[in-house]
C-alpha positions in Angstrom: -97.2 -56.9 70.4 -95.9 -53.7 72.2 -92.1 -55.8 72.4 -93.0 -56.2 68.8 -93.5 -52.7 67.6 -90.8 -51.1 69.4 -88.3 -53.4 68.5 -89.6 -53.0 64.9 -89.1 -49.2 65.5 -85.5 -49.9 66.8 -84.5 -51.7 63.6 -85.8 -49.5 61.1 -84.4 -46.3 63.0 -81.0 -48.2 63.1 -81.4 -48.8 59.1 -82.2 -45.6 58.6 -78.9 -44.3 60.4 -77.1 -46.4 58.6 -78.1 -45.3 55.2 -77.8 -41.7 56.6 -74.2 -42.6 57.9 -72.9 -44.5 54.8 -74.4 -41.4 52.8 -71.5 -38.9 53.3 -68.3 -40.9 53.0 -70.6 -42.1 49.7 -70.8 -38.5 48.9 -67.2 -37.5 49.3 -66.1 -40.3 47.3 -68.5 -39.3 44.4 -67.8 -35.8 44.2 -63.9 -36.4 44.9 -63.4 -33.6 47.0 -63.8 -33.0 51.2 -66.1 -29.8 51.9 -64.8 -28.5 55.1 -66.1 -25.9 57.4 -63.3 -23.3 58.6 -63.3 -19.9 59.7 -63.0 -16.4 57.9 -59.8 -15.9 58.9 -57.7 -16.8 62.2 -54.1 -16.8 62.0 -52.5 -20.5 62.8 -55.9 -21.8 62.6 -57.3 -21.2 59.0 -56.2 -18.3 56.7 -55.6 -18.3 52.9 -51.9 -17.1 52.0 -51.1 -15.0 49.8 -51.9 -17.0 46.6 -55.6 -18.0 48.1 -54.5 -21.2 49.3 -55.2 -22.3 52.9 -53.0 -22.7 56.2 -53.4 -23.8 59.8 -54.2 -26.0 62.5 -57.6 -26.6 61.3 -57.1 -26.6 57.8 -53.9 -29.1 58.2 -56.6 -31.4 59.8 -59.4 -31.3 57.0 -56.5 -32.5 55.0 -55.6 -35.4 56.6 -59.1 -36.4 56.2 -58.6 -35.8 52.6 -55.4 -38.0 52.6 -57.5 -40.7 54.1 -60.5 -41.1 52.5 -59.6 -39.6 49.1 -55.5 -40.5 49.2 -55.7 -36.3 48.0 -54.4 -34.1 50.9 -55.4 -31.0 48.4 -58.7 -32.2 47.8 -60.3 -30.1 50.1 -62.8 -27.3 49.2 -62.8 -24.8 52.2 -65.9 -23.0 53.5 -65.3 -20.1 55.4 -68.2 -20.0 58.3 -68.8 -17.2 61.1 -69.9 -18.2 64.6 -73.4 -17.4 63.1 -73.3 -19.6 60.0 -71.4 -22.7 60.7 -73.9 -24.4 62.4 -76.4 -24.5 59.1 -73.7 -24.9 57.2 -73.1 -28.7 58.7 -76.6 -29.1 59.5 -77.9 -28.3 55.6 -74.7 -30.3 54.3 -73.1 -27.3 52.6 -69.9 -28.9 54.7 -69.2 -32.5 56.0 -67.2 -31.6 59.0 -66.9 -28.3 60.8 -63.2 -27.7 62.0 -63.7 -23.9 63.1 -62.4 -23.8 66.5 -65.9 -24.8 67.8 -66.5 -25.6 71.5 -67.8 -28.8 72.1 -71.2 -28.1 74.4 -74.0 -30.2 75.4 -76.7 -27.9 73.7 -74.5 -27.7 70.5 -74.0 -32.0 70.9 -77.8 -33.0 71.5 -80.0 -29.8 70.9 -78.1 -28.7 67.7 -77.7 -32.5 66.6 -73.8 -32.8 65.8 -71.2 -35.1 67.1 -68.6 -33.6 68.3 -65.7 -36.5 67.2 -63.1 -35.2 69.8 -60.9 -32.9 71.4 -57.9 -31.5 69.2 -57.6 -28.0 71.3 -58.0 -27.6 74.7 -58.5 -24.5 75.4 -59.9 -20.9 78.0 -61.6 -17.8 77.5 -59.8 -14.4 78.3 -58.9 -11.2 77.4 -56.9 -8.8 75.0 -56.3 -4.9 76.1 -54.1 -2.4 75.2 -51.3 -2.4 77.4 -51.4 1.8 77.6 -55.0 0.9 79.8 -52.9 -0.6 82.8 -54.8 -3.3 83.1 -53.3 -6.3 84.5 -56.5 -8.2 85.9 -60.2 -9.0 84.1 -61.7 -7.9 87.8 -60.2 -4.2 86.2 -63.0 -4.0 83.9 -65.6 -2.5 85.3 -67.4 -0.6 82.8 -65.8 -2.0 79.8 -67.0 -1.8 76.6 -66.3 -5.3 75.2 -65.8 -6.6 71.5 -67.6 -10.3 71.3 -68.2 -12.2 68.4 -72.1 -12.9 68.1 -73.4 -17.0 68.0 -70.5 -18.2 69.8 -70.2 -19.5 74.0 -68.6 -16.2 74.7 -71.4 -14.5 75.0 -72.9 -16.3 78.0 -69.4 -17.0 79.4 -68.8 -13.2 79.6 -72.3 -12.1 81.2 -72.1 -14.5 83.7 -68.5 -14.1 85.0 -69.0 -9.9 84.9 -71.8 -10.7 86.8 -70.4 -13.1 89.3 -67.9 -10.6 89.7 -70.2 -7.9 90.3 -69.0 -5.5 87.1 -71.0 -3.9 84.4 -70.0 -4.2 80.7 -70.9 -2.5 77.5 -70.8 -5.4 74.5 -70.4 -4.6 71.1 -71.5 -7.2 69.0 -69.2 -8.2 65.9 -69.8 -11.6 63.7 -66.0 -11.6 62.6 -62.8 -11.9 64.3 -61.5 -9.5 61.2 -64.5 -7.1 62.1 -63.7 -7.9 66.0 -59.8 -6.8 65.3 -60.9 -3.8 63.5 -63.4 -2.6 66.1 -61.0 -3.2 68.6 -57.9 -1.5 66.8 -59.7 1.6 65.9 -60.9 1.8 69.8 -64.5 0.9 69.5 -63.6 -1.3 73.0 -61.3 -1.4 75.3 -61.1 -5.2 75.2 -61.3 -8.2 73.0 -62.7 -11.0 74.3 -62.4 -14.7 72.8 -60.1 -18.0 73.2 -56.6 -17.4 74.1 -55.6 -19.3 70.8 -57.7 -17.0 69.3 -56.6 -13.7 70.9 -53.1 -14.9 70.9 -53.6 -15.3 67.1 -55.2 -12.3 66.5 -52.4 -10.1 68.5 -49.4 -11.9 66.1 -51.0 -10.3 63.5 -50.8 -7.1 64.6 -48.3 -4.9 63.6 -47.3 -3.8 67.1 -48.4 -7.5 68.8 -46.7 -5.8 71.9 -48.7 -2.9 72.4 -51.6 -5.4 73.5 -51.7 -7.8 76.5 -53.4 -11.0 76.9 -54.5 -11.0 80.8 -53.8 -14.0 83.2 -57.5 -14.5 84.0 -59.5 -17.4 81.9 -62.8 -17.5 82.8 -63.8 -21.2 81.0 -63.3 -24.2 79.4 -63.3 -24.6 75.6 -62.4 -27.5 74.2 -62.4 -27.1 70.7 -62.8 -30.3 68.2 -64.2 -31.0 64.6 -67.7 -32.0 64.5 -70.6 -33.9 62.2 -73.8 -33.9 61.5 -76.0 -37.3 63.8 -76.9 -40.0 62.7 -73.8 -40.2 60.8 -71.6 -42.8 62.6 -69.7 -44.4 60.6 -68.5 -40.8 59.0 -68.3 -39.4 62.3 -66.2 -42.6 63.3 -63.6 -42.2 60.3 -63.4 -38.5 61.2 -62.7 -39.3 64.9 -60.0 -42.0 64.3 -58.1 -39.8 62.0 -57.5 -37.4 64.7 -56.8 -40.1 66.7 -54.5 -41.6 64.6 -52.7 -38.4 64.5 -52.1 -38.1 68.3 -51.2 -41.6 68.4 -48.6 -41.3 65.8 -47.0 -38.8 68.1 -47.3 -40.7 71.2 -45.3 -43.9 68.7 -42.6 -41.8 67.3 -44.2 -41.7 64.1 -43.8 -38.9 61.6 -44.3 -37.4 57.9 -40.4 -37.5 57.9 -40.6 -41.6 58.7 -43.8 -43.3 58.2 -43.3 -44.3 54.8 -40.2 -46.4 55.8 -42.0 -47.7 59.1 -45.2 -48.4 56.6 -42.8 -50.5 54.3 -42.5 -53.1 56.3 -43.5 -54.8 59.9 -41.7 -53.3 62.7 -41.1 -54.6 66.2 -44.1 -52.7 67.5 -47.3 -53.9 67.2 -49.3 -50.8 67.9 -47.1 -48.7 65.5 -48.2 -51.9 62.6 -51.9 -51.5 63.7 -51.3 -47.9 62.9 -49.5 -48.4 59.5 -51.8 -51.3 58.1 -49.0 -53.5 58.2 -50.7 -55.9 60.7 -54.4 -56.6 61.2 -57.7 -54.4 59.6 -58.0 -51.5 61.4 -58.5 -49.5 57.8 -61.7 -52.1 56.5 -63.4 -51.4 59.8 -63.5 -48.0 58.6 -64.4 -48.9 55.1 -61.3 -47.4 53.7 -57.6 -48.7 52.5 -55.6 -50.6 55.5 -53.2 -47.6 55.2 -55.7 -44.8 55.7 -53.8 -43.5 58.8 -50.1 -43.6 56.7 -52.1 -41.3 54.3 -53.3 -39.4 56.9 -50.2 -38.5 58.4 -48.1 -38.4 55.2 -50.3 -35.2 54.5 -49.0 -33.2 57.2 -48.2 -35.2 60.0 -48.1 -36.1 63.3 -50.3 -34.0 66.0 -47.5 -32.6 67.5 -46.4 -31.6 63.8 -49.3 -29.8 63.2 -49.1 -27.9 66.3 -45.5 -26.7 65.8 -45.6 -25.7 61.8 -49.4 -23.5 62.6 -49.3 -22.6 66.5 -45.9 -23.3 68.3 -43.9 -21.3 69.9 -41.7 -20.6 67.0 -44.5 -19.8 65.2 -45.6 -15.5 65.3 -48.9 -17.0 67.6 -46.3 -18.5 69.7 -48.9 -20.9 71.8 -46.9 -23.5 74.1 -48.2 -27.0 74.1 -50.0 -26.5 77.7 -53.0 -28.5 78.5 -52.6 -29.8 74.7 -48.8 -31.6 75.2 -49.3 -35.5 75.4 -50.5 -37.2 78.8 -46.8 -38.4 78.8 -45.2 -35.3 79.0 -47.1 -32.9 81.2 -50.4 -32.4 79.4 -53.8 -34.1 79.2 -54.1 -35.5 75.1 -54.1 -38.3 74.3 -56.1 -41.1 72.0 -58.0 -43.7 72.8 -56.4 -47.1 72.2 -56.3 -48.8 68.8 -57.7 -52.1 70.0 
């Protein structure tokens, strides 16, 4: 009876996952449009131009999701979230995938109940001053009064390596990295504290960028990926393979400039087929067209593409691939296989 009852219990949680999971690609599909969590404002990850529309790293990705289940790169309705808000935003449904630079934690993954559906930022925690200060290391700080966006891992990563390092701080909490800039620009504190993406993004929009210095110290690990609600799996499995299919695109050569000729017909690779839809039904097991991934990268394309034309080093944030270059050419990204 007991083998019974919980296998009973097994089956119906399992159905009711699945109902829950076929729900918001269901949802999407109805209301034609992708509701995506961003943030207020960070250059090269998400910013509206100057016609309202919206750029970056982030918002690039939210579109290839778009492309894929939609075959509508623009069909994207963009909520902008604070480190305060984002979290009940995905949890209430107001958005169906958070891509705000979030830092993928265990608290946030089982407490909070999201899936984190990868890695597309690896990143560290460190520190913006004004180069007049003379700073040139974090152990400087002593006494510091630091700007530090509330609701986010910087918090705790901050008090606990001032107080492994035996200094004393003065926070001043902001919710914004627009209210953080401002604070810090008008001299509220003498240091901003946040990502490095996100510091080096802040400085290139400065209007003297060299007036302020990023120190050498990182105090963490953030890897920063898109995330879902539980209980969601076969959305949170779409969202995850569209990343992936992004970073493997790169890793095959394949671009926005080329795929539609490689998608046109059978090439001599079979992974780069898999990819296009030309061979096998990678794009069914998702419940979407066999050329979800040629939609996907048509929109923008290729990981490496997306990294250049928001973040590179030609961009004004001027980030260098790093830790986030492909496993095959220095760094650590890379997908898992297709099959």
């Amino acid at each position: 009876m007991t083998k019974t009852v919980f296998f009973g219990a097994l089956a119906v949680a399992g159905l009711t996952a699945g109902m829950a999971a076929a729900q918001t690609l269901a949802d999407v599909q109805a209301r034609g449009t992708l509701n995506c969590g961003v943030s207020t404002g960070l250059a090269g990850f998400s910013v509206p131009d100057a016609d309202g529309v919206w750029q970056g790293f982030d918002v690039d990705f939210c579109r290839a999701v778009a492309a894929a289940v939609l075959d509508d790169p623009m069909a994207v309705s963009f909520v902008p979230t604070t480190g305060q808000t984002r979290f009940t935003a995905l949890a209430s449904g107001e958005v169906d995938v958070l891509a705000r630079n979030t830092t993928w934690t265990l608290s946030r993954d089982v407490d909070l109940k999201f899936e984190f559906i990868g890695v597309n930022y690896y990143d560290g925690q460190g520190f913006m001053v004004p180069r007049a200060l003379g700073v040139t290391d974090a152990a400087e700080l002593d006494g510091a009064t630091v700007c530090i966006q509330t609701g986010t891992t910087t918090e705790l990563n901050l008090a606990s390596y001032f107080r492994s390092q035996n200094l004393s701080y003065e926070p001043v909490p902001v919710e914004t990295n627009a209210e953080a800039q401002q604070q810090y620009l008008a001299g509220a504190c003498d240091v901003y504290t946040t990502d490095m993406s996100g510091l080096a993004a802040t400085r290139a929009t400065f209007e003297a960028p060299d007036d302020h210095v990023l120190l050498p110290t990182i105090i963490s690990k953030e890897p920063l990926g898109p995330l879902v609600r539980h209980g969601d799996q076969d959305w949170g499995d779409l969202v995850r393979w569209t990343l992936n299919a992004l970073i493997v695109a790169e890793e095959l050569g394949v671009t926005s400039e080329n795929v539609a000729e490689m998608a046109a017909a059978p090439t001599d690779s079979p992974d780069v087929n898999r990819l296009l839809g030309t061979e096998g039904e990678l794009g069914a097991m998702l419940g979407l067209d066999n050329d979800w991934a040629v939609k996907a990268i048509s929109a923008g394309g290729n990981y490496g593409e997306l990294f250049e034309r928001s973040l590179g080093e030609s961009t004004s944030v001027g980030l260098a691939r790093g830790l986030n270059a492909l496993w095959t050419e220095g760094g650590i990204l890379y997908a898992p296989p297709l099959l």
